[in-house]
C-alpha positions, -999 to 999 in steps of 0.1 A, spaced: 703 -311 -355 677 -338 -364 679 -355 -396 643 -365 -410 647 -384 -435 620 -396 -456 615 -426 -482 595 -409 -514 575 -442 -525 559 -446 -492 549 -410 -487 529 -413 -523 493 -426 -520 490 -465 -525 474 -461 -559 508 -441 -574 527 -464 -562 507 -496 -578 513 -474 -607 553 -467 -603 556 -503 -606 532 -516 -631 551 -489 -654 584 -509 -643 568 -541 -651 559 -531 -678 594 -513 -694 609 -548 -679 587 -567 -704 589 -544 -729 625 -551 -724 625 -585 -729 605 -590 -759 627 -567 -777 654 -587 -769 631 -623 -780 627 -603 -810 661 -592 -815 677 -628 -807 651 -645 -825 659 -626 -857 699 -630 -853 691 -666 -842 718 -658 -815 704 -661 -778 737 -660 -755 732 -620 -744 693 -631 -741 703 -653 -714 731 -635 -695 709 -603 -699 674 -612 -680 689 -624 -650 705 -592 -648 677 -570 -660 653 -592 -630 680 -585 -605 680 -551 -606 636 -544 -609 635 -570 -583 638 -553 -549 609 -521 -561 587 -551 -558 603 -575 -531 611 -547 -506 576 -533 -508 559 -567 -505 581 -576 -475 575 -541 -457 536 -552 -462 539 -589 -447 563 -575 -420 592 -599 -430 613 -562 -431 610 -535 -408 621 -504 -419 639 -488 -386 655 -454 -405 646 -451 -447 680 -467 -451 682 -495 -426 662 -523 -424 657 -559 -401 643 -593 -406 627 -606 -381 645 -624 -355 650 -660 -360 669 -690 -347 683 -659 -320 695 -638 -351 686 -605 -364 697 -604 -397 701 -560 -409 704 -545 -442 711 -514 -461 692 -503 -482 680 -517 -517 684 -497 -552 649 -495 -546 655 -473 -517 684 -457 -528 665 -443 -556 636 -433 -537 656 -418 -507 687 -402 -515 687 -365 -534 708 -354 -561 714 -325 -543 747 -341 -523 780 -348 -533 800 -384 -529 815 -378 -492 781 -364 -478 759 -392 -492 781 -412 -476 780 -401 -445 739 -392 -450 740 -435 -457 760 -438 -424 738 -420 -406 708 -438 -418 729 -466 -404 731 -462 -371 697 -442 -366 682 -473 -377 702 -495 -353 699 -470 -325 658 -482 -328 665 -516 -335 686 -519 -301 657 -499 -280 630 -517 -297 643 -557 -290 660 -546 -258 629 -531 -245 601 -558 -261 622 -587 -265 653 -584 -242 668 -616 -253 709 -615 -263 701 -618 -302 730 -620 -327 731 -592 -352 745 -600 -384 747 -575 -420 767 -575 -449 779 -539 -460 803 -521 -487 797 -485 -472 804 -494 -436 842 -499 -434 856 -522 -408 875 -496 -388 839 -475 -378 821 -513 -375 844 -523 -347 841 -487 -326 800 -497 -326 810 -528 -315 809 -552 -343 834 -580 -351 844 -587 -386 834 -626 -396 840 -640 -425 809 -641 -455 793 -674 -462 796 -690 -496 759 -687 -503 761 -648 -491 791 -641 -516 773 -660 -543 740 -636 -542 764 -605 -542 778 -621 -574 741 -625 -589 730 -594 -574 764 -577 -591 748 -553 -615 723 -544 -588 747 -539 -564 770 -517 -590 742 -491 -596 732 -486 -556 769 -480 -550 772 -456 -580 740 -439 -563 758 -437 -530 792 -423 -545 773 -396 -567 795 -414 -593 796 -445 -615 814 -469 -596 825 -505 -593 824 -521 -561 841 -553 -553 825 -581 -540 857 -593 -524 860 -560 -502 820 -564 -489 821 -572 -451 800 -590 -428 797 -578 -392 782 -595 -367 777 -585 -325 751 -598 -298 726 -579 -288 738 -568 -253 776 -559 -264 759 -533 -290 736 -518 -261 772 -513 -244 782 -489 -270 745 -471 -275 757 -438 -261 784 -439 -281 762 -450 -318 742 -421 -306 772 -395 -305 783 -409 -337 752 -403 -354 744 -368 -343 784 -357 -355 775 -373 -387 737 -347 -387 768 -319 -378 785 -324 -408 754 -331 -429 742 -299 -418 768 -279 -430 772 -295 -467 736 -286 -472 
C-alpha cells in the first residue's frame, strides 16, 4: 500500500486560501480588541499581556509556514515533514506546524493510528530528503530536528543519535507552549499536555542515514500496513 497523503490548504485555489487567513487575521484582531476593551474597562491588563503572546503563537505558523513554502526557506518533502535549507553543512527538519496538523490530519483516526499516520509522514519525508541531497548535493550534511512524537528508541534504529537541546531551542518550545499543546492534542485525538522536558533532538550525517535507507523504507511501508487496516 501507498499512502497519499495530501495537505488541504494547498490543494484550495490561491484566492481561498488568501481568504482562510484574512478570516484568521481577522478573528485574531477581533480578539484582541476585545480584550483592550475588556482590560481597559477593569483597568487590569496582566491577562492582556500574558494572553497575546500566546494567542500570536498559535495563528502564527498559518501565515509563517505558508510564506516560507513561497520563498523556499521550507520544503515540504511529505505534508508532515519539512526542511530548511542547508546551511553552515546542516539540514535542519521539522514536523509539522498546527497549521499543518489542522489542514492534514482527519478526524476520522483514533490516537494510536494518527500516530503512526505522523510517523509515517516522518520518514516518507526523510526517505526524499536523503535521495534528493544525496543525489543533487552529495555532501555529508548534518541532520538535526526536534520531535515529541518520534521517541528515542525508533530515532536510533533510523540511525539518529540523541543530543542534547540548546538553551535557545528549549526556550521557543516554552514560548511556543500553547501552540505546541494543541498540535499534540491533534496528534493524540485527545487533549493532551506534552512536556517540554521529554521533547528530543536527534541529530545524524547525511551518509550514516543513507546506510539505513532500506531499512526507513521497510519501516515506512509496515507503518501504510497498519494504517491500512485501521481505515
Amino acid at each position: 500500500m501507498k499512502l497519499e497523503l495530501k495537505h488541504g490548504f494547498y490543494l484550495k485555489p490561491k484566492k481561498e486560501q488568501a481568504q482562510i487567513q484574512i478570516l484568521i487575521g481577522f478573528f485574531t484582531l477581533l480578539l484582541i480588541i476585545g480584550g483592550v476593551a475588556i482590560c481597559w474597562k477593569t483597568s487590569f491588563w496582566l491577562p492582556f499581556f500574558f494572553s497575546v503572546p500566546i494567542l500570536l503563537s498559535v495563528v502564527a505558523p498559518f501565515f509563517d509556514v505558508p510564506a516560507l513554502k513561497k520563498s523556499g526557506d521550507l520544503i515540504y518533502y511529505s505534508a508532515l515533514f519539512l526542511a530548511e535549507k542547508p546551511k553552515n553543512g546542516k539540514i535542519t527538519i521539522h514536523g509539522g506546524s498546527l497549521f499543518d496538523y489542522v489542514f492534514v490530519i482527519g478526524r476520522n483516526l483514533d490516537g494510536k493510528p494518527r500516530t503512526n499516520l505522523i510517523i509515517q509522514q516522518y520518514l516518507e519525508g526523510l526517505i526524499k530528503v536523503l535521495d534528493h541531497h544525496s543525489k543533487e548535493n552529495p555532501a555529508n550534511f548534518t541532520i538535526r530536528g526536534t520531535s515529541y512524537i518520534l521517541n528515542e528508541r525508533t530515532a536510533r534504529k533510523i540511525g539518529f543519535q540523541i543530543v542534547q537541546t540548546d538553551f535557545l531551542q528549549r526556550i521557543i518550545l516554552i514560548f511556543n507552549y500553547f501552540n505546541l499543546m494543541l498540535t499534540y492534542s491533534i496528534a493524540k485525538g485527545k487533549w493532551s499536555w506534552p512536556s517540554v522536558v521529554e521533547t528530543k533532538t536527534f541529530e545524524a550525517n547525511l551518509f550514516d542515514l543513507m546506510e539505513k535507507r532500506d531499512f526507513i523504507q521497510k519501516l515506512k511501508e509496515s507503518l501504510e500496513e497498519r494504517l491500512s487496516y485501521s481505515d
